[in-house]
C-alpha positions, 0 to 999 in steps of 0.5 A, spaced: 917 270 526 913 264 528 909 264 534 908 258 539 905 257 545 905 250 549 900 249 555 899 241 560 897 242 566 889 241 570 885 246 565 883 244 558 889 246 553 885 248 546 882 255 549 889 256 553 894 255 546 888 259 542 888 265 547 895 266 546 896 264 539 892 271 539 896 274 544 902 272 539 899 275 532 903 281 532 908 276 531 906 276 523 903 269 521 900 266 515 897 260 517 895 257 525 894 250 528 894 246 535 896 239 537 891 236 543 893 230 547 888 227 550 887 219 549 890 220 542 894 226 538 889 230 534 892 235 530 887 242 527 890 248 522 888 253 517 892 257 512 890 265 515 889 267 521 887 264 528 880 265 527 880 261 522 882 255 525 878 257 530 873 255 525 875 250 522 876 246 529 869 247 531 865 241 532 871 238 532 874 233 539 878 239 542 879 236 549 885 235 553 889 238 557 896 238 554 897 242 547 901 245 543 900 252 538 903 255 532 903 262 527 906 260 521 910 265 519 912 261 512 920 260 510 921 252 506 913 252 502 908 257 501 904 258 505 898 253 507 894 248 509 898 242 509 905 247 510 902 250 516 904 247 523 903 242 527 905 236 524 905 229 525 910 223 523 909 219 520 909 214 525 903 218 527 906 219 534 910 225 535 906 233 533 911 238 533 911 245 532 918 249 530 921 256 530 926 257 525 931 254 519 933 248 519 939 250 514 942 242 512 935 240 511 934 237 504 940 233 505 936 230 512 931 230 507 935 226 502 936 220 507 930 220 510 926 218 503 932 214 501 929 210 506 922 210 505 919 216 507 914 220 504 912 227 505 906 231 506 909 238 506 914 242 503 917 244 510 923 243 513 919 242 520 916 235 516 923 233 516 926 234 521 920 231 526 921 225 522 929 225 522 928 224 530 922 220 530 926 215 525 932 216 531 927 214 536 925 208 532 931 205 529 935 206 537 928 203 541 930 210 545 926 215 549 924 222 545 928 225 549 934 221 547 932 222 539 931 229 541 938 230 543 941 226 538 937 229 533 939 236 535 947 234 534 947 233 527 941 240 525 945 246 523 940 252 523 936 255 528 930 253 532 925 252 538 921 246 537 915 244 542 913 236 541 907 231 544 909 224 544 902 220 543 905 215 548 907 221 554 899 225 553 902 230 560 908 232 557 911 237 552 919 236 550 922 243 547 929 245 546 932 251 543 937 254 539 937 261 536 931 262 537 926 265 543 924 261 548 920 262 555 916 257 560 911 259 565 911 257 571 904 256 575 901 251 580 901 244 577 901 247 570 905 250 565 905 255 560 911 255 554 911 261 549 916 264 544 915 271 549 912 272 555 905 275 553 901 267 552 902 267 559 901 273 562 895 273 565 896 266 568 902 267 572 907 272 573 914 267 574 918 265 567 923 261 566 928 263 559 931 258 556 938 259 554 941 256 546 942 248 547 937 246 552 932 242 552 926 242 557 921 236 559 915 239 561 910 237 566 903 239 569 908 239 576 915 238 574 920 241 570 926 239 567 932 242 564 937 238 561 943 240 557 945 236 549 949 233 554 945 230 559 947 234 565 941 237 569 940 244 570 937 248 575 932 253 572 932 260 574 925 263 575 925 270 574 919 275 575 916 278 570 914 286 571 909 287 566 901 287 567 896 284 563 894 291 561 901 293 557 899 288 552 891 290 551 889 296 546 887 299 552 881 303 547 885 304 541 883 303 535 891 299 534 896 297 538 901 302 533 896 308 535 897 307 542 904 306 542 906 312 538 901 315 544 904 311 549 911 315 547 911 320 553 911 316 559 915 311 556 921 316 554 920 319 561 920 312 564 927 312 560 929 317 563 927 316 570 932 314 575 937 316 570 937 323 568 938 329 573 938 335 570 940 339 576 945 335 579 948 335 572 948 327 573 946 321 569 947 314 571 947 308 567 950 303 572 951 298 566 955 302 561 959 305 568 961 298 569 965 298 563 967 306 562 974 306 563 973 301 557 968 305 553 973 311 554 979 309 552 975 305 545 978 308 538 971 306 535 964 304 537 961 299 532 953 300 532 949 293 531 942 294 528 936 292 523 930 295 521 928 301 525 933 299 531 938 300 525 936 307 524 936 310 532 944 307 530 944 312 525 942 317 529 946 316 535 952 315 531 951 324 529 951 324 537 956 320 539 961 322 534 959 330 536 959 328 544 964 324 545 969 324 539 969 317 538 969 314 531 962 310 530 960 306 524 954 303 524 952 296 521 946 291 518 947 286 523 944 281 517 951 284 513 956 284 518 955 277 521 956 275 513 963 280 512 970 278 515 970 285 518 976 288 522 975 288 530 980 289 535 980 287 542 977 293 546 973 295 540 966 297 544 960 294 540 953 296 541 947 292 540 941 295 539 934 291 539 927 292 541 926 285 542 932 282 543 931 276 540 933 279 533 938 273 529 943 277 525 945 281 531 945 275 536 950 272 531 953 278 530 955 280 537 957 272 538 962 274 533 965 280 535 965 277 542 969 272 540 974 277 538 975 281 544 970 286 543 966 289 549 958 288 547 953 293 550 946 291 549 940 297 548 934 292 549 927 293 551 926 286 553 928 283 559 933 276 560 932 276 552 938 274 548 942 280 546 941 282 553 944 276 556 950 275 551 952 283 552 957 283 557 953 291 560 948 295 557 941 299 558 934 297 557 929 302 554 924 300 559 919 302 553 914 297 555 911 290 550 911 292 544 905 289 540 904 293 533 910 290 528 912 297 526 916 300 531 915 307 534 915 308 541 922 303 541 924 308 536 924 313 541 926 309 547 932 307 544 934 314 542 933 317 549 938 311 552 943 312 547 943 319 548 945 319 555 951 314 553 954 319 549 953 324 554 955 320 559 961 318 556 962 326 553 962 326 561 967 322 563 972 324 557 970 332 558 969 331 551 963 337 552 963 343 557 959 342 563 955 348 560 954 344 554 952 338 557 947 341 562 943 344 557 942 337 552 940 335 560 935 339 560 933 339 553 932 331 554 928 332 560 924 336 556 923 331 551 916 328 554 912 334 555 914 336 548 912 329 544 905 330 549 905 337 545 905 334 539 900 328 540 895 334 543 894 336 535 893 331 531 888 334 526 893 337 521 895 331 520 889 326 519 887 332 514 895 331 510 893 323 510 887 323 508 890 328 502 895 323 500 893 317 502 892 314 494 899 317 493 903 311 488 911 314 491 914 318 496 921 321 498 922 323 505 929 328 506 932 330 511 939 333 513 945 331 519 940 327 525 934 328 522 936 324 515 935 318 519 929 320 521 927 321 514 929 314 513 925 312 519 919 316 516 919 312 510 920 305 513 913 307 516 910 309 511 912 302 507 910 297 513 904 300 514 900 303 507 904 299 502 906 305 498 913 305 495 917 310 500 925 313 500 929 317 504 936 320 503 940 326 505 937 333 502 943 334 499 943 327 495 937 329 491 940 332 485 944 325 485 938 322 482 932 322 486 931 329 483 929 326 476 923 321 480 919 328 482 912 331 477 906 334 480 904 327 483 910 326 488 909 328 494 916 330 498 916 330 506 921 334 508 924 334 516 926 341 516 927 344 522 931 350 526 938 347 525 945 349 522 942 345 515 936 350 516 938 354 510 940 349 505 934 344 507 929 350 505 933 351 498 932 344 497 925 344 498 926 351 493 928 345 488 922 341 489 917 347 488 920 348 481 919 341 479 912 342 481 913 336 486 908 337 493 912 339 499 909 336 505 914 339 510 916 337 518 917 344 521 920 348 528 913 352 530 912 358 527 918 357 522 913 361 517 919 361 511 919 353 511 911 353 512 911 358 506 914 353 502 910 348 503 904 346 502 902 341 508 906 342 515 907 339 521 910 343 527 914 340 533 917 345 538 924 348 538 929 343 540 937 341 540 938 339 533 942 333 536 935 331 539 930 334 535 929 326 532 926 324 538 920 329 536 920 329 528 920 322 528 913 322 532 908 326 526 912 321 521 909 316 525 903 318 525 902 319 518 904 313 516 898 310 521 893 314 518 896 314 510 895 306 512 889 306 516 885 310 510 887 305 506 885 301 509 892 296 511 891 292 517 896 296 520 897 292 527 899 286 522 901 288 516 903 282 510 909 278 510 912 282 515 914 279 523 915 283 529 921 279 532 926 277 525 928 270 529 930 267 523 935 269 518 
């Protein structure tokens, strides 16, 4: 959701904290602003984006060497200038920036203008500065003692960064529910809600876990718990490159990344599958295979786009493996008492790993005596550190708000659990299993075909790009990939888009089709190959537009419709892993004629961090 960087160390602190407000924008914001210290505390925001502000602080005093930066992401009061982060106590000696809900606000609110205080914003951020800064005041203590007694008494989630007007080199930060992550360089240091603001910087980073608080310096760093006992902090290295998360020449990061899929998928697999052995190695899930093989359910936890490879993956798992699987909103199940049994086996799907309700979720089920496994793209985020084994997806950042190549990468990892497993149980012949090992080998050569001809589908967007609705059908592994298709299209152009099983439509959908819907249909060869074209039949007879994913030179689904694109044959337990590619693509180029800001579409956030 928000977006925060923190800087003090020997450089000027404003082109840092702006540099990666820039590299956080992907995030999904609506407002900007930097806290400096230098002789004084100097607070500069704007409602739009970073480049705005940037104007707004021209001619303005930017100097020192410690500061702070926020994209504001709006939850408590709309989005503008006086909601906009940071803020000022009232005293005017504590700025500080905020990631998340502060749930029991407006009762602190409720005591604090009982006492006299006054406020300029509608945010919880406002009034959960002061509740610590009256703390600080009323005790005669130090910040980080106000910090720590504050803390104790907020419900919610959060990362807060804050400046004190009387410690001009230090940044006070702690953590609950949200991400946090502190780089580390000679006689500086860099704080981020991910690793991107820092990047170029240094390569060392240090996560900081839920109910910790960091007291930053140019040369030191200390990590406390609520308690007051010292941590030692664990430096890790991070494996990514400056490169990862640049454009490299594209137009948008969501183009690259739907480009991107081949090496990535591949990158997945490598060191994992082996198709001539017959092998696949998951050490993490191996861990736990007794476990997993003796499970009577699998519960797969998800939102968004990551809920859907879930949806795809419950088809495979339950066709490999024989294991029953639901599959669940993380924002529903965390709400619900739901039945979980010790040796139940959760599996926790998200591209960042720092997803809210699926981080609570699994906390719940863990306590219960369930065995989490996490499928994450970042490394050391949260879900990742909580599971007690998994995968990750090795996909690479992912800067673009809508999903696409995580899409992927969770499904290729997903798929060689269930085969993995179907292994160990002799739930599949060995024949069997060989030939869906091939066929996932093959699975990057055949997305790099598709992405080799893209001209059809430039052409069907440029067709359809004024379309008001539109519905995405599809049958067994290729419904989810309808719903997928019609997320896309919904995040990236802003057209009202639904999916639903092919079968489902005469249930009521049928009754939203004229001459001016078009319907994309995901009908490849499979075993539902018949009664998908006898759906598209129903279609044309009610005059609505067929637009139609098809298997190549299927010339009786081609005849049916009067737009296609084509995939290569494939095993329909892994034809997603291509029909999803040209569905992508659509919505991007739907969304770029429209003119969409397609990287950063409105309202939406790349990491969902708070409830």
């Amino acid at each position: 959701m928000c977006g925060i960087v923190g800087y003090t160390g020997h450089r000027d602190a404003y082109p840092v904290v702006i540099k990666g407000l820039k590299r956080l924008e992907y995030r999904g914001y609506d407002s900007a602003g930097v806290a400096l210290h230098e002789k004084t505390l100097r607070v500069y925001k704007k409602m739009g984006k970073v480049a705005d502000l940037e104007e707004h602080a021209v001619g303005k005093d930017i100097s020192g060497k410690t500061g702070i930066g926020h994209t504001r992401w709006a939850t408590h009061g709309e989005p503008s200038d006086r909601n906009a982060h940071p803020h000022l106590s009232s005293s005017g000696k504590l700025a500080m920036i905020h990631n998340g809900i502060i749930e029991n606000y407006a009762q602190l609110k409720k005591e604090l203008t009982q006492k006299g205080y006054e406020f300029k914003s509608d945010t919880d951020t406002e009034v959960l500065l002061n509740f610590i800064d009256e703390i600080k005041q009323n005790n005669s203590c130090s910040l980080e003692e106000a910090i720590r007694v504050a803390l104790k008494r907020v419900t919610g989630a959060y990362v807060i960064l804050l400046l004190d007007a009387e410690n001009p080199d230090t940044i006070i930060a702690a953590r609950k529910g949200s991400p946090l992550v502190i780089g580390v360089g000679k006689g500086e240091h860099f704080l981020g809600s991910d690793a991107s603001p820092m990047l170029e910087y240094t390569k060392e980073v240090v996560y900081v876990n839920d109910y910790e608080l960091a007291i930053v310096k140019p040369d030191e760093l200390i990590l406390k718990n609520l308690g007051n006992e010292k941590l030692t902090p664990y430096v890790q290295k991070l494996d990514i490159e400056l490169a990862a998360i640049e454009k490299g020449g594209y137009d948008h990061f969501m183009l690259k990344e739907i480009f991107e899929q081949p090496r990535t998928i591949y990158d997945c697999l490598r060191g994992r599958l082996d198709a001539s052995k017959n092998k696949i190695t998951l050490s993490g899930i191996e861990q736990y295979a007794k476990e997993i093989c003796a499970a009577n359910r699998i519960i797969m936890i998800a939102c968004g786009t990551s809920w859907h490879a879930g949806l795809t993956a419950e088809y495979i798992f339950e066709e490999c493996c024989r294991i029953n699987v639901e599959v669940e909103y993380a924002s529903e199940f965390r709400y619900r008492n739901p039945i979980i049994n010790p040796g139940d086996v959760i599996i926790a799907i998200s591209q960042s790993g720092e997803t809210a309700d699926t981080l609570v979720a699994i906390e719940n089920a863990k306590a219960k005596g369930a065995i989490i496994l996490g499928v994450v793209n970042v490394v050391g985020s949260s879900i990742a550190r909580m599971s007690h084994a998994g995968a990750y997806t090795h996909a690479g950042p992912e800067i673009g708000v809508a999903s696409t190549k995580a899409f992927t990468a969770q499904l290729a990892v997903l798929s060689m659990i269930a085969l993995k497993i179907a292994q160990l149980k002799g739930t599949l012949s060995a024949e069997r299993i060989n030939t869906l090992l091939n066929e996932l080998e093959a699975i990057p050569e055949k997305v790099e075909s598709i992405l080799a001809n893209t001209e059809p589908i430039k052409k069907i967007a440029q067709q359809y790009a004024t379309a008001r609705d539109f519905l995405y059908l599809g049958r067994g592994t290729n419904f989810p990939v309808a719903l997928e298709g019609a997320l896309k299209l919904k995040e990236i152009s802003y057209i009202h888009a639904e999916g639903y099983p092919a079968a489902e439509m005469k249930h009521g959908p049928i009754a939203l089709v004229d001459e001016n819907l078009p319907v994309v249909f995901v009908a490849t060869k499979d075993s539902y190959h018949e009664k998908v074209l006898s759906n598209m039949q129903e279609i044309r007879a009610r005059k609505g537009k067929v637009i139609s994913v098809i298997t190549e030179e299927d010339e009786t689904a081609a005849n049916l419709s009067e737009s296609v694109m084509q995939v290569p044959p494939c095993d329909e337990m892994l034809a997603p892993l291509l029909t999803v590619v040209p569905l992508q693509l659509l919505s991007y180029y739907i969304g770029v004629a429209r003119g969409c800001d397609v990287d950063k579409p409105r309202n939406l956030a790349k990491s969902v961090t708070v409830e």
